[in-house]
N, C-alpha and C positions, 0 to 999 in steps of 0.2 A: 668834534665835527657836528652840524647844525644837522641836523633828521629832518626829511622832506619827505612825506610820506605819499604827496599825492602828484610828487613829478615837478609841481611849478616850479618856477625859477631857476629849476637847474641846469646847469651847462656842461659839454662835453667837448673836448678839444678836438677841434679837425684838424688833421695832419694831411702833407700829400702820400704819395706811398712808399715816402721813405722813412715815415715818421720821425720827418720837422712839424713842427704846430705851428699852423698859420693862422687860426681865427677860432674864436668861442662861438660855440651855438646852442640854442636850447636845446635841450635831452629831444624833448617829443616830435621836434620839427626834424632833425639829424634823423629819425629815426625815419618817420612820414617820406624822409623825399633818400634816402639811401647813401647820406654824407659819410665820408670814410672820415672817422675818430678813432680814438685812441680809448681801449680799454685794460683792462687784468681780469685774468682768472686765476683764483685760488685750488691750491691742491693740498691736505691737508692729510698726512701718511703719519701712521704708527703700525707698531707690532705690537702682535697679539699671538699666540698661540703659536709661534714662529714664522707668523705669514702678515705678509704685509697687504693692509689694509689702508680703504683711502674713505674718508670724508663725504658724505653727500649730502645733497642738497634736494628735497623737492620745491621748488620754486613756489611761493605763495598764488594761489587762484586770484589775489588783487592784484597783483603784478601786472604793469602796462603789457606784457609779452610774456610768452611761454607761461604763463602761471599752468602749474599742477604738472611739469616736466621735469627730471631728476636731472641733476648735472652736478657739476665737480661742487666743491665744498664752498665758496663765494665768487661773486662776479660783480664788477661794478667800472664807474669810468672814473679817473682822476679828476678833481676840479680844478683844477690849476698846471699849466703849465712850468711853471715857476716853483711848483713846488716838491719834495721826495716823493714818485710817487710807489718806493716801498714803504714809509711812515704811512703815508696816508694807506696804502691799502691792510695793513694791518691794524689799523686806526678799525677799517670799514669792515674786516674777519672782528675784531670785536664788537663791533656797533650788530650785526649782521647775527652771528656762530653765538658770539659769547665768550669767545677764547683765546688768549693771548697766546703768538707765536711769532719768534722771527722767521721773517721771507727773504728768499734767495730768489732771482730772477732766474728761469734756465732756458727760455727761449721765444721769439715771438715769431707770429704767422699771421697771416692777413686773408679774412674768410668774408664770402657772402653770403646772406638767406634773405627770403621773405618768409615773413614770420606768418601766421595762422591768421592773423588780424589784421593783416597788410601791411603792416610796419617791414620795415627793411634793416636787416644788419648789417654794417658794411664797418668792420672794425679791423685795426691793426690791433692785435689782443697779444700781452704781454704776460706768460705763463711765470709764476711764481707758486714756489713751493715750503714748508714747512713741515716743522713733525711737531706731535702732540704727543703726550705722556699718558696724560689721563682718558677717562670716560664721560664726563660730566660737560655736558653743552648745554647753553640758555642760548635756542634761538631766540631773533625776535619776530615775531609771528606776523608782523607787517611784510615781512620777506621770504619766511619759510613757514612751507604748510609742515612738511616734518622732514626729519633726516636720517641717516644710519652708516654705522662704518661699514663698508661692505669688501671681500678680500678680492685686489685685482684681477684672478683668476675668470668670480662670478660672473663682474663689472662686465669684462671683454666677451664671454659666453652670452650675457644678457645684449649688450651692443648689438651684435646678433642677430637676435631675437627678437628683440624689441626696440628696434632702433628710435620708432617714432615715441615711443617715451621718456626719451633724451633730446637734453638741447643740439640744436644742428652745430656748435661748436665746441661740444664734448668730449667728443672723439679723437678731432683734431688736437685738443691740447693736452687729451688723457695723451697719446704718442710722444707727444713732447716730454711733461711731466716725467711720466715714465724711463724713458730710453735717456734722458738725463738727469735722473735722479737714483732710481733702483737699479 
């Protein structure tokens, strides 16, 4: 997959709300004027000490949005309607994480925000899940400022607490993740 570090030329499929894909648009405009497209979010669960733990992510401070906000383990949009987009999203947990894992899809939901910087999120997001063996992550630091496994338990006490430290569609697909997965 080509690495686009500063946004241009990328596209994101608009779907209507039933997610059919009707037209490509550029990532930054989709975002600017609040087009509903089509995304994934990654969830990336192992055990550890008999407790199941998930993947995070602080989202890099260069990041067109949310940079320096924690959220599930990768996020991104499919480039192609025409194409897998489980291959591709684990294509983009490695390009992203560093780490090879097969994804299962377990559920999608359709969320809005306005972001901190006025962009808009207006995504059909498509929860997909994975388990990891190891400990060992290369992110790439284009993408992430840092990460940690942290055990479900904390994750839901911190939501909490500290909600605005979290991307505004974290939440929504931690429940998902979750309740069909563990």
């Amino acid at each position: 997959m080509k690495k686009n570090k500063d946004n241009k030329n990328q596209k994101v499929i608009l779907v209507n709300p039933f997610d059919k894909a009707i037209a490509m648009e550029d990532k930054l405009l989709a975002h600017q004027f609040g087009m509903l497209h089509r995304a994934f979010s990654i969830f990336i669960f192992r055990k550890k000490n008999k407790k199941i733990q998930l993947l995070l992510q602080q989202r890099s401070k260069k990041k067109y949005h949310g940079g320096g906000l924690w959220t599930n383990t990768c996020c991104s949009h499919p480039d192609s309607p025409h194409k897998n987009m489980i291959i591709f999203a684990e294509k983009r947990l490695k390009e992203e994480m560093g780490i090879s894992v097969k994804l299962k899809e377990k559920g999608i939901f359709h969320y809005v925000a306005k972001m901190k910087n006025g962009l808009y999120e207006n995504e059909i997001d498509h929860v997909l899940v994975g388990y990891f063996e190891g400990d060992r992550v290369l992110p790439n630091s284009n993408e992430v400022e840092n990460y940690k496994w942290q055990d479900i338990s904390k994750i839901k006490r911190d939501l909490t607490l500290r909600p605005n430290q979290y991307t505004p569609w974290f939440k929504k697909a931690l429940k998902i993740a979750i309740a069909r997965t563990l």
